[in-house]
N, C-alpha and C positions, 0 to 999 in steps of 0.2 A: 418285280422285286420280291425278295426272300427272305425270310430271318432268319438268320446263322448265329448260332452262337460257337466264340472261339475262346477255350480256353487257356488262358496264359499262366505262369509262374514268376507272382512277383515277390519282389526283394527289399520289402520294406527297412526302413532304417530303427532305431530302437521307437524315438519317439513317434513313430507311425505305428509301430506296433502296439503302442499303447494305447494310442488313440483308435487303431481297429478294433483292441481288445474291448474297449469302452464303451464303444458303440455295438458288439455282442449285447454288453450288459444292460444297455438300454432298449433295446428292440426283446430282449429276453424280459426286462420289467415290464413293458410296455405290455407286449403280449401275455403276461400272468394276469395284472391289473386287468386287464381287456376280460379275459375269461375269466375269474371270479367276477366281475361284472354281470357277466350274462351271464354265470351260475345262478349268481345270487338273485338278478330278475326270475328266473325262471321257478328257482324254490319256493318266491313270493306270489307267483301266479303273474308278473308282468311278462309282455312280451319280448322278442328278440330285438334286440338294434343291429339294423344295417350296418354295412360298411361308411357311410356317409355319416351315420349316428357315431360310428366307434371314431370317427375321423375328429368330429366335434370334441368328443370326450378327451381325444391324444391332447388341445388345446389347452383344456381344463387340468390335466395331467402335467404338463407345461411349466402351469403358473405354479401348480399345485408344486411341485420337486424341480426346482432349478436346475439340477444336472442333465435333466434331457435336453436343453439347449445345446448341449455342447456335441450331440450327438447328428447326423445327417439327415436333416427333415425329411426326405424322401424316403428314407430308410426305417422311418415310424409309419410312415402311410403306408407300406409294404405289408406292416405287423397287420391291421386291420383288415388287409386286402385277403392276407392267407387266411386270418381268423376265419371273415368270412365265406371264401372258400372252403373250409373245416366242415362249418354250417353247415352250409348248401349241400356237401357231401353227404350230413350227416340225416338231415331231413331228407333229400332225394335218393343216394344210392346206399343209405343205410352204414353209414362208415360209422367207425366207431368214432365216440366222442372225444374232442381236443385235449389233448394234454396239458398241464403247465410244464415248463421247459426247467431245466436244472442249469445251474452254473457250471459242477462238475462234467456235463457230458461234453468232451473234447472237440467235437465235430462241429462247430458254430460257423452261422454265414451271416451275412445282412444282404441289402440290395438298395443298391440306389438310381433315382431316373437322370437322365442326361438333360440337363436343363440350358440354354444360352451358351451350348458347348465345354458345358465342365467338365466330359470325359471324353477324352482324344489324346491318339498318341503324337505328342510336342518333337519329338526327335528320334531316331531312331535306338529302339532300346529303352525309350523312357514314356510314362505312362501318366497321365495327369487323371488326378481321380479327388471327386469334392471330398472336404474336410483334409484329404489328406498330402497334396500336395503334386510333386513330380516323384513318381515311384520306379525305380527300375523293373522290368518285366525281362520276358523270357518265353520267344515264343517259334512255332514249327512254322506257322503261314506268317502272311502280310495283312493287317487287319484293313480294310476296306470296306467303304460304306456307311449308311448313318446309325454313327452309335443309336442304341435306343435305351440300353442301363447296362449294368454291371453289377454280377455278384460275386462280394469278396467272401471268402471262403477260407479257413481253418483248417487242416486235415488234423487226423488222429496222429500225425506224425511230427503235427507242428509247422510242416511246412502251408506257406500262403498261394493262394489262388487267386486271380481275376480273372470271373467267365462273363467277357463283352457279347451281346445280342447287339448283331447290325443287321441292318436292312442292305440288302446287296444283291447284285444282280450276278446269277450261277449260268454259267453257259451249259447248254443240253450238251450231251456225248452224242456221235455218229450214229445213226442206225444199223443195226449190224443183220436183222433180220432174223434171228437165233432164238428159239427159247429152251429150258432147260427145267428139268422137275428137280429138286433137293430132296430129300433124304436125310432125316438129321440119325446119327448116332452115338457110339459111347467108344470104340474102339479107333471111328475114324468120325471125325467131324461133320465133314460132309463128305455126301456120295451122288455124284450127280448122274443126271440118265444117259450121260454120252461114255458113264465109265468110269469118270475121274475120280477122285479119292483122297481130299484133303484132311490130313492124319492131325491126330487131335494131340497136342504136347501138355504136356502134364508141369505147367512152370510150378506149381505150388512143390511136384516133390524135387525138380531140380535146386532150391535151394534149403531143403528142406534138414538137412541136416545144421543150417547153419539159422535157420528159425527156431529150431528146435535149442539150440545151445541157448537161447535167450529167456525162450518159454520156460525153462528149468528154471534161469536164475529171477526169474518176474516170478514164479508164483512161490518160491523159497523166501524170498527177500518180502513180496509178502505177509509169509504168513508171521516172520521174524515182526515186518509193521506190525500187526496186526496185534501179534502179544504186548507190544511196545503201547499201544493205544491202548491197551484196555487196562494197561498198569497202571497207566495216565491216570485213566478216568479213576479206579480203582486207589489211589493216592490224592485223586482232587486235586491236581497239578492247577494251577491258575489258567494255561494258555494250554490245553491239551489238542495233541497234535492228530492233523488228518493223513490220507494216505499220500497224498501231494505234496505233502510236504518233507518225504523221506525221497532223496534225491538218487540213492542207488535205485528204490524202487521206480525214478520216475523214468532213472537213464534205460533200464531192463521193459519198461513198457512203449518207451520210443523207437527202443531198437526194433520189439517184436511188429510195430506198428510201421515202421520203414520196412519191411519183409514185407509183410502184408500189401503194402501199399505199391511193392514194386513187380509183387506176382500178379495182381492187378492192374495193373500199367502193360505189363508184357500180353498181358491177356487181350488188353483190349486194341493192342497195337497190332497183333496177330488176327484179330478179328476185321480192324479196320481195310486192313492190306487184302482180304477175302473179299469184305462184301464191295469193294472199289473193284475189283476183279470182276465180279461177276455181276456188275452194271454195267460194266462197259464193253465187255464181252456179249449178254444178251440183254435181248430186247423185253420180253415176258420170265419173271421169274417164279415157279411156285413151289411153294416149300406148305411144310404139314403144320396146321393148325395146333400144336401138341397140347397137353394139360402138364405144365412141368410139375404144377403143384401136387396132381396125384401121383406123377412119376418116381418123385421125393419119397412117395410112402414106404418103397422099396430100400429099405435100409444095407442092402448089400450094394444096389450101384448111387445110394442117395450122392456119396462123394464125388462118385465120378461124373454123375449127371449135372451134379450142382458146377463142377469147371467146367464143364460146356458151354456153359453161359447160352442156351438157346433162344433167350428172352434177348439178351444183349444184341444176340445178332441178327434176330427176328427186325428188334426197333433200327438196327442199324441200317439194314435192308428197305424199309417202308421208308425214312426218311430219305434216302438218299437214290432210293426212284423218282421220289416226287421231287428231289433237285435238278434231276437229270433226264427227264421225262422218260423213266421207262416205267413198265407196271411190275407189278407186286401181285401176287394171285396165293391166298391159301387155301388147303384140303382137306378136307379129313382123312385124316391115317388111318382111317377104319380098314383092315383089309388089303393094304397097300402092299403089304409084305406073304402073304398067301393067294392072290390071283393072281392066274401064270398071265405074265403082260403079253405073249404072245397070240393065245388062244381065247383067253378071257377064263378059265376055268377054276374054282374054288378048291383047293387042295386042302384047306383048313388050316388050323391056327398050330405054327409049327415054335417048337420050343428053342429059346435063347441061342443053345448050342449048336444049332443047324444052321450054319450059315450057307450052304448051297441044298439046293434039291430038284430032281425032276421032276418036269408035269407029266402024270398019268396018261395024260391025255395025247398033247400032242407031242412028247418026248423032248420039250426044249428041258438045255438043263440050265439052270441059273444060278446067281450070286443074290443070295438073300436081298442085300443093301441096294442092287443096281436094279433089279427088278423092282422093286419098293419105287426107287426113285420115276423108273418109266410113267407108271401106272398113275404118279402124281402126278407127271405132264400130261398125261390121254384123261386126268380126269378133268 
């Protein structure tokens, strides 16, 4: 068996969406309360509370503010679970230290466990989810297998999510016998060592003209709030007003956030259709270990590297060998693109704009990107 999590789109009714909202607001209190807690132990020299200790304390919390009742128990013990994963982070691999969380940031999730089967699709189309009811959904697969929780989800656009985790059983793909070195780049996607050449689409400037018309009137309408707030305060208005509460500006930040959200969508559907491609086509796949994070430093292609999404499709690649039992292999790109793959010969480190050259040596001529990709399969 396997955990999959599949993402749906559901279509909650008014009063579900209030009630999602609600239960944001309490896994968002919960978890403030939780971390001043263990601040404030720590400034006094006591020590850290467990996940089991912060569990206790949601109890106390409870009694303490009657409105957490009305929120999904499971969905508080979640707040404690991350906390203490923060921790663990932050004493073992040195992460930085927990935030407290804002009302204002638009991107809110919670999560809750599947208990005596309170989350299961009842008919087709419809989605049973605790506190909330029978929710309509909205999905590409057939959800199969034992729920194990679901996390409901906010986007910055407004629209709602449910990402269900089931346990299920994935059938392996055919042996094909095949392996293949990748080659990631900025002009074409990928380049693999048999040749191939999958070209990288640039979705953000395909709609780009019509992002752009929104982004003018969001930060215009803006700055107009923004004079308008500070006259407020500057007159001592009784109820002075925030930036959410100016509805041109809210409609001008929905739009630019549905762009957003759909050149990211295109992106990763583009990606998904790749890396299914080249699971089931070969057997061994290896691709370059890259540092995207230093590659970013390069402010002339930071734009273009950053759509590439090379991390995206790195995670896409590892998980979905191990669904399908093939392997995953990575390299260092040390050199990958300057040893002739014919000869083995070091030509040295050749600049951006050379995209073909010959070896001195034994006269192959080559294509910068396919030779790269050889040399990661022979390594």
């Amino acid at each position: 068996m396997t955990l999959k999590a599949i993402k749906t789109r559901i279509y909650p009714t008014v009063g579900q969406q209030d009630k999602i909202v609600n239960n944001f607001g309490c896994c968002r209190f919960v978890w403030n309360q939780l971390l001043a807690m263990q601040s404030e132990r720590h400034d006094n020299g006591g020590s850290y509370v467990n996940e089991f200790g912060m569990n206790y304390l949601i109890k106390q919390l409870k009694a303490e503010y009657p409105f957490l009742k009305k929120a999904e128990s499971t969905s508080l013990l979640h707040v404690s679970r991350d906390l203490n994963h923060g921790f663990q982070k932050l004493f073992k691999e040195h992460h930085g230290y927990p935030r407290f969380k804002s009302r204002k940031f638009p991107k809110q999730s919670y999560q809750s466990n599947s208990v005596n089967h309170n989350i299961q699709v009842v008919k087709e189309g419809y989605l049973r989810l605790p506190k909330l009811g029978t929710v309509k959904f909205k999905c590409g697969q057939i959800v199969t297998g034992t729920i194990k929780n679901v996390t409901i989800r906010k986007s910055f656009a407004g629209k709602f999510y449910a990402t269900i985790l089931v346990d299920t059983e994935i059938e392996k793909l055919p042996e094909t016998g095949n392996a293949v070195g990748i080659d990631m780049g900025v002009a074409d996607l990928m380049i693999t060592s048999n040749g191939v050449k999958y070209p990288t689409i640039r979705f953000d400037k395909i709609i780009a003209n019509k992002k752009h018309h929104w982004e003018k009137r969001l930060a215009r309408r803006r700055l107009h709030a923004t004079k308008e707030i500070a006259w407020d305060k500057h007159n001592k208005v009784v109820e002075p007003r925030e930036m959410s509460d100016f509805k041109n500006v809210e409609k001008a930040r929905i739009m630019v956030a549905k762009y957003n959200e759909k050149i990211a969508n295109q992106r990763n559907n583009y990606l998904h259709q790749l890396t299914k491609q080249l699971v089931t086509n070969y057997d061994v796949i290896k691709i370059e270990d890259l540092k995207t994070k230093n590659l970013l430093k390069n402010h002339k292609l930071a734009r273009a590297i950053a759509n590439q999404s090379w991390r995206e499709l790195r995670s896409q690649l590892e998980y979905k060998c191990a669904w399908y039992g093939k392997q995953l292999v990575t390299v260092n790109p040390r050199k990958t693109s300057q040893i002739c793959s014919t000869c083995g010969y070091d030509d040295g480190k050749h600049t951006l704009n050379i995209r073909q050259w010959t070896c001195p040596q034994c006269g192959t001529n080559h294509d910068r990107d396919i030779n790269a990709a050889v040399n990661i399969l022979k390594a």
